[in-house]
N, C-alpha and C positions, 0 to 999 in steps of 0.2 A: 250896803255892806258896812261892816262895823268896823272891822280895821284886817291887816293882815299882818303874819310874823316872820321874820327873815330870821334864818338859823342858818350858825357858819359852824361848821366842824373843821378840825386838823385831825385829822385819821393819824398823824404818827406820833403826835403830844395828846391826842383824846382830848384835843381841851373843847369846848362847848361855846359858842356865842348868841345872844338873841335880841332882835331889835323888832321894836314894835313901825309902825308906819299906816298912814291912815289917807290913800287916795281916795279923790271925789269919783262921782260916779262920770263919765263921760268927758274927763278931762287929763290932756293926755300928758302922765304924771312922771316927773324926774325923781326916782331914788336917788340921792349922792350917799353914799358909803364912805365920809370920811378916813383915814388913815390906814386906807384897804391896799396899802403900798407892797408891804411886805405880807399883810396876813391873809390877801386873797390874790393880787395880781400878780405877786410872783412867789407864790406859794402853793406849789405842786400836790401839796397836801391838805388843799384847804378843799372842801363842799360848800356848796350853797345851795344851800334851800327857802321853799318860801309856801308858808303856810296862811290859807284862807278861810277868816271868822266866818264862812255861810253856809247855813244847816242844809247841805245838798240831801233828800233823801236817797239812799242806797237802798236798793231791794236786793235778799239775799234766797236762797232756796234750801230748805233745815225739811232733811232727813229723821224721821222720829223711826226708830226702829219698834216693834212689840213681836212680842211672843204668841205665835199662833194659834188658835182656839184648843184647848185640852193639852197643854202645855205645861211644866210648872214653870212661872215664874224663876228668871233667872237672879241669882243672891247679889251678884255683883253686876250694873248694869257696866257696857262700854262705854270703854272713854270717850269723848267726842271728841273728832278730826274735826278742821278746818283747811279748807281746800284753799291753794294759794289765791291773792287777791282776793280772798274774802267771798269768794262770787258764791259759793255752797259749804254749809255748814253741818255738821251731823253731831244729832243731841240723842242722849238717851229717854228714857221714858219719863226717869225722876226728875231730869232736868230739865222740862218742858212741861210739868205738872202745874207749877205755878204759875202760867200764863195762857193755859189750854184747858180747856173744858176737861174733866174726869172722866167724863166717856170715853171708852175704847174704841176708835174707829173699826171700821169694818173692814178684813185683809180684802185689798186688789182679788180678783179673780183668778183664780189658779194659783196664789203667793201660796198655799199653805197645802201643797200636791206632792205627791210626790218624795214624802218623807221632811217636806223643810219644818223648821221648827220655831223658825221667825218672818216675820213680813217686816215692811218700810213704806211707811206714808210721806209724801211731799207735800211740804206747805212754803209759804212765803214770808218773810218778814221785813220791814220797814223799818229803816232806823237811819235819823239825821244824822250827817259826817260832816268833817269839814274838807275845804279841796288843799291836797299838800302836791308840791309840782316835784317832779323827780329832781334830785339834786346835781349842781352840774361843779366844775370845775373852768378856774379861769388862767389857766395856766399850762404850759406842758412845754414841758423840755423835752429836744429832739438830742440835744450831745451838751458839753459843755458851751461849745462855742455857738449855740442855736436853739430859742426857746422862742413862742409865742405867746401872747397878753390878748385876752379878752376884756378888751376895754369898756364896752355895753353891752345890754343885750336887753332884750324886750320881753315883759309878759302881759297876752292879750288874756282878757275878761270877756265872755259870754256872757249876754243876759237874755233871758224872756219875759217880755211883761217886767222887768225890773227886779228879778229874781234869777242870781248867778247860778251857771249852770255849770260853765266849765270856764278852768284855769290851762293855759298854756304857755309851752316858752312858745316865741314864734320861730324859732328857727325847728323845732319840733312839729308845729302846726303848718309851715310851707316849710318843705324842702329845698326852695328852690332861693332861699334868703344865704344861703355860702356861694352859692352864683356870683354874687355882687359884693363876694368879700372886698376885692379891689378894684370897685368900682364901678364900669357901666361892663356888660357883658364883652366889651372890644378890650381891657385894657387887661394888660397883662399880669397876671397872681402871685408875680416873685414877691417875696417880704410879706405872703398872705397864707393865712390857715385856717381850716373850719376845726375848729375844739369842738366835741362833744355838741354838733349840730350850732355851733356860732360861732361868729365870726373875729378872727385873732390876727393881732400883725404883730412883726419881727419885732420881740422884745430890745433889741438894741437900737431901735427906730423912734420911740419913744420916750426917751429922756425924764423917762416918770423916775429913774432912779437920784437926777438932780432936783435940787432947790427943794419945793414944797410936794415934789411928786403928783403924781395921780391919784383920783380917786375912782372909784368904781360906778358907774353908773349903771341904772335899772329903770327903765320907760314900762310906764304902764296904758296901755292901750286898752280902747273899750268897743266892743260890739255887739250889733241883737237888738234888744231894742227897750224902754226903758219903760215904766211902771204906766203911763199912757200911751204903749206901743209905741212910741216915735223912734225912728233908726236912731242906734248910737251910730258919731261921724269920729271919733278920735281915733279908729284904727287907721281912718286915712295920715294922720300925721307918721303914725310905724316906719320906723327907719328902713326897713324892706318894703315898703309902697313907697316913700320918698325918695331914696337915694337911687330909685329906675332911673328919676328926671335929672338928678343932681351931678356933680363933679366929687361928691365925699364920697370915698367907699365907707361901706358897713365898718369896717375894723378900724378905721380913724374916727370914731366918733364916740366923744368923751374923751379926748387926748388934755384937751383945758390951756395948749399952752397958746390956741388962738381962740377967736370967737368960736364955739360951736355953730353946728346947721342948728342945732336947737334952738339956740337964740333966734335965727332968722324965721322959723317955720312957726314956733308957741307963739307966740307975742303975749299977750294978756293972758291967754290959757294955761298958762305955765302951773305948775303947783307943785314946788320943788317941797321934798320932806328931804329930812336929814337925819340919821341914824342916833 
């Protein structure tokens, strides 16, 4: 995979940000997001998103509309809809000339009975995309005096044979990763929230607003298996397969003002990028 792009939106200033970052394949990668103090972690208004350089191909299913035998030709063909997520397409005649043989297919069977005066051929089209992850929010104020921080959060990588298939958050990919906001299943959730499927603690818990603050952290994990079939194994470090064993919950982690569990779990594997 060639690299991928992180884009940060403010929905109420429309302002735009974008940072490039380039994780190895099967090494399980630290994003730090410096100066993500104000303009992501406690910035209610902020998106993040994260876009993937890999030509996944998408198949689409394109509607060709024609005019039934003894018909005249109509002067203005229709406009073509797109169906939401792209899954079907509808092109008119003139529109699909340049890429489809000149011959008139033949109407379906019974399409042209009955008084109709048009028919509709289904065909398929291919076309490489790249993978963009739904964008999320690290931040959500409950009143003034109560807000929560999403301090990390993880995106696993799918391969087959070493060609990425699919991009996820993982708290979107298990449900079951806000479980462990506060810790092992036995401990108690006060000071703990699931954001937009991850995991958040009590902004005034955190002290990211003194000294050098916090920065926002993004773990890249890998699985499937890689260009000589062999399993990818960096999903096992994923902070939702770790912290079952561990004393950290999910939502302390990336807080910076003691060692991380990262430190103890990467050792050499590490491949921190920086924004």
């Amino acid at each position: 995979m060639e690299s991928l792009e992180m884009s940060k939106k403010d929905t109420k200033y429309n302002y735009k940000g974008y940072s490039d970052f380039h994780p190895r394949v099967d090494e399980f990668t630290t994003l730090r997001i410096p100066m993500s103090n104000n303009s992501i972690l406690f910035n209610p208004n902020a998106l993040v998103s994260f876009e993937f350089n890999a030509k996944v191909d998408v198949t689409t299913t394109v509607y060709t509309e024609y005019d039934c035998p003894g018909v005249s030709p109509t002067t203005a063909p229709p406009t073509p809809t797109t169906a939401p997520k792209s899954t079907t397409t509808f092109k008119s005649t003139a529109e699909v000339s340049a890429d489809t043989p000149p011959t008139k297919p033949n109407p379906p069977e019974g399409s042209c009975k009955d008084g109709a005066t048009k028919y509709t051929v289904a065909s398929t089209l291919t076309t490489p995309t790249n993978i963009v992850l739904p964008p999320k929010r690290f931040f959500e104020e409950v009143s003034k005096e109560e807000s929560y921080t999403v301090l990390s959060s993880t995106i696993v990588l799918t391969m087959e044979k070493g060609v990425l298939k699919k991009a996820e958050w993982d708290g979107d990919r298990n449900p079951d990763v806000c479980k462990y906001c506060g810790g092992d299943l036995m401990t108690p959730t006060v000071g703990y929230k699931c954001v937009m499927n991850q995991c958040a603690v009590a902004s005034r818990s955190t002290n990211c607003r003194e000294g050098a603050g916090c920065s926002l952290k993004v773990f890249v994990a890998w699985q499937g298996t890689d260009a000589d079939d062999r399993p990818l194994i960096s999903i096992n470090k994923a902070p939702s397969n770790f912290v079952k064993y561990s004393f950290t919950p999910i939502s302390q982690i990336g807080l910076g003002l003691i060692s991380d569990f990262l430190d103890r779990i990467v050792g050499n594997t590490n491949n921190p990028n920086t924004a």
